[in-house]
C-alpha atoms as one frame of an Amber mdcrd trajectory, in Angstrom:
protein
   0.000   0.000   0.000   1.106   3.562  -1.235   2.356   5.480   2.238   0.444
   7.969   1.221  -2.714   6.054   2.063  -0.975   4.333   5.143  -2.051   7.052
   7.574  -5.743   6.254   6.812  -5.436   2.369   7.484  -4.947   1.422  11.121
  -5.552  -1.779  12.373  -6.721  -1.646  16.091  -6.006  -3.553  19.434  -2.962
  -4.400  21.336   0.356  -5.526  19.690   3.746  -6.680  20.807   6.648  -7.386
  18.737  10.192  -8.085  19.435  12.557  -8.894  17.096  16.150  -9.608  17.055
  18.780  -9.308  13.897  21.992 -10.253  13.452  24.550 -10.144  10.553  28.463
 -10.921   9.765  30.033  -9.952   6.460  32.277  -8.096   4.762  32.332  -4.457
   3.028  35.211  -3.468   0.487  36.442  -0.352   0.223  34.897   0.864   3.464
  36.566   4.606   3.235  34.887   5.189   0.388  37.938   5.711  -1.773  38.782
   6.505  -5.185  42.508   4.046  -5.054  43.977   2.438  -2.602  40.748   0.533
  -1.833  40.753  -1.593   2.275  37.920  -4.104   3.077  36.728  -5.147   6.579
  34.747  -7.374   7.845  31.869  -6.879   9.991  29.130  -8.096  12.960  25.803
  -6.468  12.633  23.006  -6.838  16.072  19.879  -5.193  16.026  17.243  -5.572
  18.714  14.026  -3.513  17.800  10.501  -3.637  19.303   6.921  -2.251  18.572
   4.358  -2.087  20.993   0.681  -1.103  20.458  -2.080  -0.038  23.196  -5.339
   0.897  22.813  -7.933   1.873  24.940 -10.661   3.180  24.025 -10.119   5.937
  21.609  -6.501   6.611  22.669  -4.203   4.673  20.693  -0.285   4.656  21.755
   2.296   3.271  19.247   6.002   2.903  20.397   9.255   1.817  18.008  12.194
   1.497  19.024  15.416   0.107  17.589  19.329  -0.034  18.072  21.605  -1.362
  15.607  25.270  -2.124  16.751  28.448  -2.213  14.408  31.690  -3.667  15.142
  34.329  -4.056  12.231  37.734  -6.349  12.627  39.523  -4.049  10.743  38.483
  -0.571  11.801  37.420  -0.328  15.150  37.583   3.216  15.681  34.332   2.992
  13.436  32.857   0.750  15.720  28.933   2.224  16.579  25.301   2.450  17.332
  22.709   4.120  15.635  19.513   4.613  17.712  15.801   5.445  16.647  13.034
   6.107  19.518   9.320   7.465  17.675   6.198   7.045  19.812   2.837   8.248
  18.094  -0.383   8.895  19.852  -3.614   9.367  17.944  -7.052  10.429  19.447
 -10.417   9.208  17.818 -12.603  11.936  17.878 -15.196  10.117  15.838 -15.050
   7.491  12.909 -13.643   9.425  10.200 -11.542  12.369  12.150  -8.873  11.545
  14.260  -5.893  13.769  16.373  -2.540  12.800  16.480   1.184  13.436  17.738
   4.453  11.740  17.275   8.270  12.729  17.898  11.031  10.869  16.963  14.645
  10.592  18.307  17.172   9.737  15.818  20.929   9.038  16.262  22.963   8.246
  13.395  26.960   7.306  12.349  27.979   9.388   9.111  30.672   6.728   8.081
  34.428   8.462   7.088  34.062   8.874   2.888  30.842  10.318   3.343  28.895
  13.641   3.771  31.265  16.306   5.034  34.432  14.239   4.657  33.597  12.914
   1.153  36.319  12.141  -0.715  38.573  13.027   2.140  37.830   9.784   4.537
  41.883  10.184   5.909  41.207  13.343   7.541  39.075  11.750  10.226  40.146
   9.073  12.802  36.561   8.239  12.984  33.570   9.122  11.671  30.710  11.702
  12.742  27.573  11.472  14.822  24.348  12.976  13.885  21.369  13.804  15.904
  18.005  14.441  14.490  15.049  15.270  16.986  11.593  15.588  15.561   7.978
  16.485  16.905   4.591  17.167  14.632   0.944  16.930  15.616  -1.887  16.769
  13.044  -5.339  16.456  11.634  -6.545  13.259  10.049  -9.930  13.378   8.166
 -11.102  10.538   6.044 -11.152   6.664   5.635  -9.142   4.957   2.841 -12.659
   4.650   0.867 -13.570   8.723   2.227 -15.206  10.561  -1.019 -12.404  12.922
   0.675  -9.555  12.771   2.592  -7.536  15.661   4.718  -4.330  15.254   6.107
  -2.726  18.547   8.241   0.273  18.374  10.516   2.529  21.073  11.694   5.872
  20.262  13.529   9.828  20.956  13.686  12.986  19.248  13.539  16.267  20.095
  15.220  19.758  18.471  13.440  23.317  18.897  14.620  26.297  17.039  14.413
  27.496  16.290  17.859  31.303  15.393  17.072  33.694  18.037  15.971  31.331
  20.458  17.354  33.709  23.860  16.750  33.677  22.787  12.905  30.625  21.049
  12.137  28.096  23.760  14.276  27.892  25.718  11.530  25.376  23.105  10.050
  23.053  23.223  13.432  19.799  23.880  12.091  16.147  24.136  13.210  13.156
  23.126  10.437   9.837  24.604  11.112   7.102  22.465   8.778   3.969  22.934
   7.643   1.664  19.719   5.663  -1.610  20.050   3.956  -2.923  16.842   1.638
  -6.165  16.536   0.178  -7.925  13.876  -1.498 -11.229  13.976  -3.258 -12.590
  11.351  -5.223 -13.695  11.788  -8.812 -15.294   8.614  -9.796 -14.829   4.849
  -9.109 -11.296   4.753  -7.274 -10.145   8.111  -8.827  -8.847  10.703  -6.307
  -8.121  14.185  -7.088  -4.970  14.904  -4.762  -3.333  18.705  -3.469  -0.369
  18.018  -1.343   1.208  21.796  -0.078   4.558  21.823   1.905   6.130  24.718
   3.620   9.759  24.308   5.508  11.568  27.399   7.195  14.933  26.516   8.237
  16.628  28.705  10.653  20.433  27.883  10.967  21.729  28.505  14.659  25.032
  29.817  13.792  24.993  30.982   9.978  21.884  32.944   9.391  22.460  33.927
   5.896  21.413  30.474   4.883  17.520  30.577   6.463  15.477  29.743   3.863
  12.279  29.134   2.765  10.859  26.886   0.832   7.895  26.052  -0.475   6.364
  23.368  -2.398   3.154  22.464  -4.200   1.890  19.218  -6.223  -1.302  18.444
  -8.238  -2.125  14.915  -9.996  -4.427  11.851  -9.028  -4.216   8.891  -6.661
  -6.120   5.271  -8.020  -6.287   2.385  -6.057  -7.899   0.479  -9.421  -8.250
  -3.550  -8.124  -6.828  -4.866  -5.071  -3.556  -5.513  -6.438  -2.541  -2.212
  -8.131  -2.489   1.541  -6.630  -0.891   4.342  -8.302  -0.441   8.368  -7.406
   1.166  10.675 -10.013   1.277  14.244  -9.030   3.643  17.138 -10.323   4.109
  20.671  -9.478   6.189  23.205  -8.173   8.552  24.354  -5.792  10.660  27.251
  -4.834  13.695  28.282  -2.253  14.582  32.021  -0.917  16.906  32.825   1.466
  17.083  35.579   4.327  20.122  37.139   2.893  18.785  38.547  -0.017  22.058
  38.305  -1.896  22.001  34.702  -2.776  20.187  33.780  -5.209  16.644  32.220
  -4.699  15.654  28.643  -6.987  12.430  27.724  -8.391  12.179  24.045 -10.240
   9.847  21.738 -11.292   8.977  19.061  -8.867   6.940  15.486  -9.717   6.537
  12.058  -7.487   4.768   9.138  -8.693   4.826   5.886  -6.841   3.447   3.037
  -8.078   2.949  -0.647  -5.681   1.442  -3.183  -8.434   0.701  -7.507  -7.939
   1.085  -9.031 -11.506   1.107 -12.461  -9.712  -0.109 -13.721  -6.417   3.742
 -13.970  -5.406   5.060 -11.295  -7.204   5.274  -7.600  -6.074   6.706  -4.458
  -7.618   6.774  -0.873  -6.445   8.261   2.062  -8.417   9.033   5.474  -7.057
  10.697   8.653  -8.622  10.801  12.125  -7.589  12.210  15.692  -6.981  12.926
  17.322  -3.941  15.356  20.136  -2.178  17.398  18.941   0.461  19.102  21.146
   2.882  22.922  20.932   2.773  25.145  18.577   5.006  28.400  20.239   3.724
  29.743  23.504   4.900  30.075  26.045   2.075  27.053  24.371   0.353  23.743
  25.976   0.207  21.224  23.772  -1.076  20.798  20.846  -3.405  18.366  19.592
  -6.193  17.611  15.567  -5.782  15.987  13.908  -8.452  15.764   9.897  -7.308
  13.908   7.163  -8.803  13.646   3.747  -6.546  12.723   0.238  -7.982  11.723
  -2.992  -5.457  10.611  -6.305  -6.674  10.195  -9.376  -4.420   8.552 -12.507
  -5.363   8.206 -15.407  -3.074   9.004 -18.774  -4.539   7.666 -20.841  -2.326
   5.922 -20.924   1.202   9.350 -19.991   2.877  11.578 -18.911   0.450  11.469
 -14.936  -0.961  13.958 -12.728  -2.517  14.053  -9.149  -3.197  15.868  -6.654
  -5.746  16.414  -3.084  -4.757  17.860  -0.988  -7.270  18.126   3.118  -7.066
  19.700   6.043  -8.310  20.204   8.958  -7.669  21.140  12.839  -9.271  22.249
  15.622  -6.929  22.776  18.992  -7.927  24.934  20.857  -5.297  24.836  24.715
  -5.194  27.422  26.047  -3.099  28.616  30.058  -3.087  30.642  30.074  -6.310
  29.772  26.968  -8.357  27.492  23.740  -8.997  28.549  20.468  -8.533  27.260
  17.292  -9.894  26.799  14.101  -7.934  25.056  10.704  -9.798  24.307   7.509
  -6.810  23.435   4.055  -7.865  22.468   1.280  -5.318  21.610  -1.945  -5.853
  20.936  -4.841  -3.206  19.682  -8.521  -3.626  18.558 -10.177  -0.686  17.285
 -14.252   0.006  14.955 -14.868   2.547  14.552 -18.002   4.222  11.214 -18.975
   6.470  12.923 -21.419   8.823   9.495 -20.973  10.907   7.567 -18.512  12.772
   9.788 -17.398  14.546  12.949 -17.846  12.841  14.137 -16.132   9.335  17.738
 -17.079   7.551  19.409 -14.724   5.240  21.670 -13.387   2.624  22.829 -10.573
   1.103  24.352  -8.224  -1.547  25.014  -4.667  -1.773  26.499  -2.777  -4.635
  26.753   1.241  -4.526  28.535   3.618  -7.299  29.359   7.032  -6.710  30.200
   9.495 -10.241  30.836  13.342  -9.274  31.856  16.610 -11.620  35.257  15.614
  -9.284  36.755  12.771 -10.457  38.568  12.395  -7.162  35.084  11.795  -5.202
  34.308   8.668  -7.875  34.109   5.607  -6.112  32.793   1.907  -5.858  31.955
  -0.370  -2.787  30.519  -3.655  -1.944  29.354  -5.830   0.600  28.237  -9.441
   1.128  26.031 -10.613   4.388  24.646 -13.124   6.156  22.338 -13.464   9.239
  19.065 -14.466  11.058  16.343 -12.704  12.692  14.263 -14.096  15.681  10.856
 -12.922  16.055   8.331 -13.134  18.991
């Protein structure tokens, strides 16, 4: 199901889930470099949970994961990344509900990548980023509403928390602003509006705030069971405070498409345009046009796999100049049911990086494999 439509589709009651992962393998090139290429190996654990309450119309959602790295060859990289996100959600009646959610995120920017790109030998380890998050928001609608309203207004706060008297500059807060709106047309036709407004206020560099702004027009269908589609295009544009840079205004499209052609067989297709803010210092915004492909089939009762491929095309604006930067991943993945409880797997990942730099062009690689116990 399009995650569009996911925040109208809530199954009810209380739910536990614990779940535990672990991997070994190994990753070449782990600095990300263009020569002189070194390969590690690796040991991947993962606990996560999700818990579920409901009581009457209150409904509390908690998940929570922590996934631990330890590598033979580079154990100043050794670390955890963390996400906490708890949503409530109020009924107020059948078809209009309240809701809140924050979310805690703690991540390890890995040496060859983001701010020391290309320059992975400058660090002795890599960087830590913290993201925290809140929104609350307005739900109106069922999945099979005539209409369907989605508000939500919230802010983020990001900062690196290593290197703090360089990487400060990049401490930022993001004020948002969400509107959707559905309406249907005829059969399983929907009329959609989605409108986006971000201000981001930099702590420590307030020439950057910007503001941007964001609209798309186009139609949802959810034709048969098996196949749902959205395909909406628009606008967007970026000003900044100090009226001396220049502002940016760009077309902007998404279309996502989940389609069945067999009972075992499932495809979903996603492509779009966005601005990102900038994770570099110097750099002032960036155009990201990405398009995402995932098939899975599953061959038999207990054996799946899955193909991920993606790429993606960053234009970088800093002060002076524009910079090119082209990503491709790809990542197959077997799946084996051992029971209910118990899931075997394996693993490859493949990841390309071509830049206007040829010194920033590199390749890496990584094969896994691991189990998961669920209860």
């Amino acid at each position: 199901m399009l995650k569009a439509q996911t925040d109208f589709v809530l199954e009810s009651g209380n739910k536990f889930t614990a779940k535990l992962s672990s991997e070994y393998g190994q990753i070449s090139n782990f600095l990300h470099q263009n020569k002189d290429e070194e390969s590690t190996r690796y040991i991947k654990i993962e606990p996560s949970v999700f818990i579920q309450t409901q009581f009457s119309r209150h409904l509390l959602q908690l998940e929570a994961n922590i996934s631990h790295y330890q590598f033979s060859e580079f154990g100043e990289d050794d670390h955890s990344n963390l996400s906490f996100k708890p949503k409530y959600l109020f009924k107020l009646d059948h078809n209009k509900t309240l809701f809140a959610d924050f979310k805690l995120q703690e991540e390890y920017e890995y040496r060859g990548t983001g701010l020391s790109l290309g320059n992975a030998t400058s660090l002795t380890t890599g960087d830590d980023k913290k993201r925290v998050a809140a929104n609350i928001g307005y739900l109106y609608g069922q999945i099979d509403s005539v209409a369907k309203l989605k508000l939500s207004i919230g802010q983020e706060d990001f900062r690196y928390t290593t290197r703090r008297i360089q990487n400060r500059a990049l401490d930022r807060v993001d004020h948002k602003a969400t509107a959707s709106i559905d309406y249907l047309l005829s059969g399983k036709t929907y009329f959609a509006v989605d409108l986006a407004y971000i201000q981001s206020d930099f702590q420590r560099d307030k020439p950057l705030n910007k503001d941007e702004y964001a609209l798309l027009v186009g139609m949802k269908w959810q034709s048969t069971a098996i196949t749902q589609l959205q395909a909406l295009v628009g606008y967007q544009t970026l000003s900044f405070e100090d009226q001396r840079l220049d502002s940016d205004n760009s077309f902007k499209w998404r279309f996502d498409m989940n389609w069945q052609p067999t009972f075992f067989s499932k495809i979903n297709i996603n492509t779009q345009r966005n601005y990102e803010t900038e994770n570099r210092i110097a750099e002032r915004y960036r155009v990201v046009d990405s398009t995402n492909l995932n098939v899975t089939h599953q061959f038999t009762d207990y054996f799946q796999t899955s193909v991920a491929i993606g790429y993606k095309q960053e234009e970088i604006i800093y002060l002076d100049q524009t910079d090119n930067e082209d990503y491709l991943y790809s990542a197959l993945k077997f799946n084996y049911q051992r029971n209910d409880w118990l899931t075997l797997f394996a693993g490859f990942t493949f990841t390309d990086l071509e830049a206007s730099d040829d010194n920033l062009n590199n390749q890496r690689n990584s094969l896994s494999l691991g189990f998961s116990v669920t209860i």
